[in-house]
C-alpha positions in Angstrom: -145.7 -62.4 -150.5 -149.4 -60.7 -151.3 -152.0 -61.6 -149.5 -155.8 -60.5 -150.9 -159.2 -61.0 -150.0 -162.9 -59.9 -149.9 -162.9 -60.2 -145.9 -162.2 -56.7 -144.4 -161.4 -58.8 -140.8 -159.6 -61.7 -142.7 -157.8 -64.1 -139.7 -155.3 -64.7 -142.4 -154.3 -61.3 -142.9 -151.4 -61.3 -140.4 -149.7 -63.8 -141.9 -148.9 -61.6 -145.1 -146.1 -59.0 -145.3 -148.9 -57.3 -147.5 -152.6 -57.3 -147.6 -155.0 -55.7 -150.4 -159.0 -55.4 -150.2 -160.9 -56.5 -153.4 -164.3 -56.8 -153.8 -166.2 -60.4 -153.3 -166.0 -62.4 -156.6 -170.2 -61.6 -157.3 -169.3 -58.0 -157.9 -169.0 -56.5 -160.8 -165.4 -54.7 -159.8 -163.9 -58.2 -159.0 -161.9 -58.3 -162.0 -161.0 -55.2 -163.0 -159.8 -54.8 -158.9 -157.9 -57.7 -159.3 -156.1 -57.0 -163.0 -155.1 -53.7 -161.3 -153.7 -55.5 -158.5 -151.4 -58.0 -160.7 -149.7 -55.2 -162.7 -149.2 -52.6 -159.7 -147.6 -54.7 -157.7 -146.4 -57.3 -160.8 -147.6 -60.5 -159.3 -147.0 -63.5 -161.6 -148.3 -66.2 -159.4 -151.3 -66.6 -157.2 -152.6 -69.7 -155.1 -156.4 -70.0 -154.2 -157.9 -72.9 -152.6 -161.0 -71.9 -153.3 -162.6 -73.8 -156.4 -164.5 -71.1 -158.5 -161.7 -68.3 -157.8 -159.0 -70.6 -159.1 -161.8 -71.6 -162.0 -162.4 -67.4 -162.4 -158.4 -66.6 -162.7 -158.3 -69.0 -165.0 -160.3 -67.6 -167.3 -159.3 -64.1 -166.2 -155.3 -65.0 -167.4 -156.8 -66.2 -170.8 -159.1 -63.6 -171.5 -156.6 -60.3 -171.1 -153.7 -62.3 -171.8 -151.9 -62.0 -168.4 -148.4 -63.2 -167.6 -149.8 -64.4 -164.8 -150.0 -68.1 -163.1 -151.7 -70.3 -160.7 -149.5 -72.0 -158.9 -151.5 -74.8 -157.8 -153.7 -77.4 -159.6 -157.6 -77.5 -159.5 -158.5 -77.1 -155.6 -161.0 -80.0 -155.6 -158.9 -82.0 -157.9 -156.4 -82.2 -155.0 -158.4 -83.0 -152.6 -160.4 -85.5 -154.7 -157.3 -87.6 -155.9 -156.7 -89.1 -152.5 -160.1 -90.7 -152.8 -159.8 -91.8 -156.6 -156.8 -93.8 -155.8 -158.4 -95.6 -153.0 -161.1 -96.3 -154.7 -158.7 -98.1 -157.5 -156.2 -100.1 -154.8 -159.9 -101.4 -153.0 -161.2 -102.5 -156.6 -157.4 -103.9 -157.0 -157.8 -105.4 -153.5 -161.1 -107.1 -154.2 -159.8 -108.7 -157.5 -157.1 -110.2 -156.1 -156.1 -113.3 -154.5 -153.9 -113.9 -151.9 -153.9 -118.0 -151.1 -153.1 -118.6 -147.3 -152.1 -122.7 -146.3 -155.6 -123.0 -144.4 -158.5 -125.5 -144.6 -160.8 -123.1 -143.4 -163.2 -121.7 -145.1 -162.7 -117.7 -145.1 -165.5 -115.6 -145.0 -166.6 -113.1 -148.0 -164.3 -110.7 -149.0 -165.9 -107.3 -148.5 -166.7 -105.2 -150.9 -164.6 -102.5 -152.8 -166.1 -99.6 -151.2 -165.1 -101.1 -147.7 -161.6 -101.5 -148.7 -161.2 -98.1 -150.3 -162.7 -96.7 -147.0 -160.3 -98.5 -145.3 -157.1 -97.3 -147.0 -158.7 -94.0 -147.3 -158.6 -93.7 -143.8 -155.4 -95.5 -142.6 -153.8 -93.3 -145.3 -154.0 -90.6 -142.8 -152.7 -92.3 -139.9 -149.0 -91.8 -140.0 -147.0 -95.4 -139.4 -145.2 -97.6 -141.8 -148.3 -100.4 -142.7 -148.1 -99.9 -146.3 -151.1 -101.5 -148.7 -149.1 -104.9 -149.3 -149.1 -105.2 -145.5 -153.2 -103.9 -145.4 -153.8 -106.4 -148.0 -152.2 -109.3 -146.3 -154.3 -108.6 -142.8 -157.7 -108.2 -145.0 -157.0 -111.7 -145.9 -155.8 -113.0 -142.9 -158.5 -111.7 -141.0 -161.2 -113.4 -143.6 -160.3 -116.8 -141.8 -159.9 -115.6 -138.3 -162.0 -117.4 -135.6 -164.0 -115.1 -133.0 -161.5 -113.8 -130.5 -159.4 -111.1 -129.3 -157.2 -108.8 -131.4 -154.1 -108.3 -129.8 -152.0 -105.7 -131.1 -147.9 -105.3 -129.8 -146.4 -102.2 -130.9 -149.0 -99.7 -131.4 -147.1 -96.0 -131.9 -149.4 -94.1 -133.6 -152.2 -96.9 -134.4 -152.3 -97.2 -138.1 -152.0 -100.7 -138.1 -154.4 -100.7 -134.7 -157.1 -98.7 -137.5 -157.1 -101.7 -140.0 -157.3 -104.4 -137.5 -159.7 -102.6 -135.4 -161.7 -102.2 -138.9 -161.5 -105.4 -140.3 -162.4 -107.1 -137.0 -165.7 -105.0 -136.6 -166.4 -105.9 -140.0 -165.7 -109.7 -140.1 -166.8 -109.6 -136.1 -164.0 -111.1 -134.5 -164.0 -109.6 -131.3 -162.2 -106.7 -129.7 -159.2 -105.0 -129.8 -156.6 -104.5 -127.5 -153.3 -102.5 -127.9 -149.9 -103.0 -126.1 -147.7 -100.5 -126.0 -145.5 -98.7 -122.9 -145.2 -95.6 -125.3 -142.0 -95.1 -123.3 -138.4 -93.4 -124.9 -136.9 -96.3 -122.3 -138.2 -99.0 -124.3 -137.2 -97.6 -127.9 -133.9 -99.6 -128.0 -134.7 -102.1 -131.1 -131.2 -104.6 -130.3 -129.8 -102.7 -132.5 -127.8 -99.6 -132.1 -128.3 -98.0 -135.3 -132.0 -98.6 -135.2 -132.0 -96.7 -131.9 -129.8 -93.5 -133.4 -132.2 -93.2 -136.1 -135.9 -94.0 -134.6 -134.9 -91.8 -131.7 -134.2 -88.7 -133.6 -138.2 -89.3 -135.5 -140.1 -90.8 -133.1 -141.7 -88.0 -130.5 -143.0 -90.9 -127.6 -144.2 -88.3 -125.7 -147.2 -87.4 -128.0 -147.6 -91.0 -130.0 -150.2 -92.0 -127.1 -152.4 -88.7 -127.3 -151.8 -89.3 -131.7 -152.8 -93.0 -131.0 -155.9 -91.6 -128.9 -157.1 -88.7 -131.8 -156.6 -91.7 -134.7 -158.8 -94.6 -132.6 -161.5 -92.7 -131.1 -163.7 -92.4 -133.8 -163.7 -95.9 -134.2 -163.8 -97.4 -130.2 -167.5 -98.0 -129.5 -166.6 -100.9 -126.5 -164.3 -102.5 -129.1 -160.9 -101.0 -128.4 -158.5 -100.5 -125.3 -154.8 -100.4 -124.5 -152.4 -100.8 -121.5 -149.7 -98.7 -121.6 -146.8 -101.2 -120.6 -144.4 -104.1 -121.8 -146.0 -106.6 -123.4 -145.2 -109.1 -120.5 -146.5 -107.1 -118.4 -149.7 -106.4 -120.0 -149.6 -110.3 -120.2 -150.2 -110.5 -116.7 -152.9 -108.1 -116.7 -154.5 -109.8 -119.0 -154.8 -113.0 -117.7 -155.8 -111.7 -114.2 -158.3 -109.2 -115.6 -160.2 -109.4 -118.9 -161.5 -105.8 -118.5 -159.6 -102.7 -119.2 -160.5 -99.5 -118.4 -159.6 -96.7 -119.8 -160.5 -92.3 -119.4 -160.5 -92.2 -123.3 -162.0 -95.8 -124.3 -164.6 -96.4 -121.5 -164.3 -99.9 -120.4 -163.8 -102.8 -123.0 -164.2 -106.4 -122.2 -162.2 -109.6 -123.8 -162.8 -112.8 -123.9 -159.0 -114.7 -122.8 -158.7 -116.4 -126.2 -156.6 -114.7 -128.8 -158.1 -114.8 -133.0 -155.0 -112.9 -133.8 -151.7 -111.9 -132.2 -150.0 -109.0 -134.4 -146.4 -108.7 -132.9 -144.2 -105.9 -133.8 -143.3 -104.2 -130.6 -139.5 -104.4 -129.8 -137.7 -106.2 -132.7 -135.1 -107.5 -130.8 -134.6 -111.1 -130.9 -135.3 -111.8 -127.4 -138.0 -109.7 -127.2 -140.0 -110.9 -130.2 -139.4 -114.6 -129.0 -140.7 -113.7 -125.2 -143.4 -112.1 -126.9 -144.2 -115.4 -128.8 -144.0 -117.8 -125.8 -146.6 -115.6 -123.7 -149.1 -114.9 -125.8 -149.4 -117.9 -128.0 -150.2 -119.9 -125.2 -153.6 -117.6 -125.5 -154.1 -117.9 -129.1 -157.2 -120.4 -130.8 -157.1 -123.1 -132.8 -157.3 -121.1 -136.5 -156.1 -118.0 -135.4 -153.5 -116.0 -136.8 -150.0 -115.3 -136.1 
């Protein structure tokens, strides 16, 4: 592998078995430099990110009828696609209708600019909350009362993101997530489910991952304990404040607009989950 470049100090250099100086793409020698390049050392492929290099080779392979090819598509096209198809699942989002059994009266749907910025930006969250799941809360959350968020089973905080975003948005009240982000408390009640999670799922950097993907968004309006769910039960019954080094300090209100479960899937667990924290949930909130 080639490496090339108008930088005499390029960083990149040292990742290339070899490395060639040509002239910045302005100057006149640019393309002669690099035509001489391509056949002494028969190159047939080259990758640039850069946008009007890749738009220059282009042409350059045309014009002098090069057996030569770029190896990757239009540099802003990749990064713009991302963006095009979130604008299309918010406009999909907004046009559809998803009928919950409720007599209340939900509040405006928002608009399909704030639901492609909210895929846009859950999409880079890792986590398993796919769009029919992100669709489901946005409606959900239309008809939640004021309240707490309360979120068990945070991982990496995708899900956290879009409840976090939709609460701030419809304001709800804050958020606050559960999770001991312990190996001991991966085992799912199921065998299997622990063999498999265990060999993907690196605990020991899914609360700093967690941290990096909520800060942005945590102006007084998100926390997290770092326990069981029963145990952060207790705490919050005793204490509706919670402190944190990376979230400053967050306050709650006792009364829960919507409890999102899915810590340990275990039968047990899920059901113990259920009989604590229901007991804290509103009339009209969501489950």
């Amino acid at each position: 592998m080639i490496g090339a470049s108008s930088e005499k100090y390029d960083l990149s250099r040292k990742a290339y078995q070899q490395w060639f100086y040509i002239p910045h793409i302005t100057h006149p020698d640019f393309a002669q430099s690099l035509i001489e390049l391509v056949k002494r050392k028969r190159i047939s492929q080259i990758f640039t990110p850069h946008q009007v290099i890749w738009n220059f080779v282009e042409e350059l392979i045309t014009d002098n009828g090069l057996n030569l090819t770029l190896v990757n598509t239009q540099p802003i096209e990749t990064e713009l696609q991302p963006y095009r198809e979130c604008l299309e699942s918010g406009q999909e989002l907004f046009e559809s209708t998803l009928s919950l059994a409720t007599a209340s009266r939900g509040k405006e749907k928002l608009l399909p600019i704030q639901y492609a910025s909210l895929f846009r930006h859950a999409r880079s969250i890792p986590g398993e909350t796919d769009g029919s799941k992100i669709a489901a809360l946005c409606e959900i959350m239309r008809y939640c009362p004021p309240g707490d968020i309360i979120e068990i089973g945070v991982l990496w905080g995708k899900s956290a993101f879009v409840l976090a975003y939709l609460a701030g948005n419809y304001s709800i009240g804050p958020l606050l997530c559960i999770d001991p982000w312990d190996r001991n408390y991966l085992p799912q009640g199921s065998e299997l489910l622990m063999k498999y999670s265990s060999n993907t799922h690196d605990i020991s950097s899914a609360l700093m991952i967690f941290q990096m993907n909520l800060l942005p968004y945590g102006r007084g309006n998100i926390n997290y304990l770092q326990s069981p769910s029963n145990e952060a039960y207790r705490d919050y019954c005793s204490n509706l404040f919670v402190k944190s080094q990376v979230f400053g300090l967050t306050s709650y209100s006792g009364s829960v607009a919507l409890l999102h479960i899915d810590g340990n899937h275990g039968y047990e667990f899920v059901r113990q989950d259920l009989a604590l924290w229901q007991k804290k949930s509103v009339r009209g909130g969501g489950l």
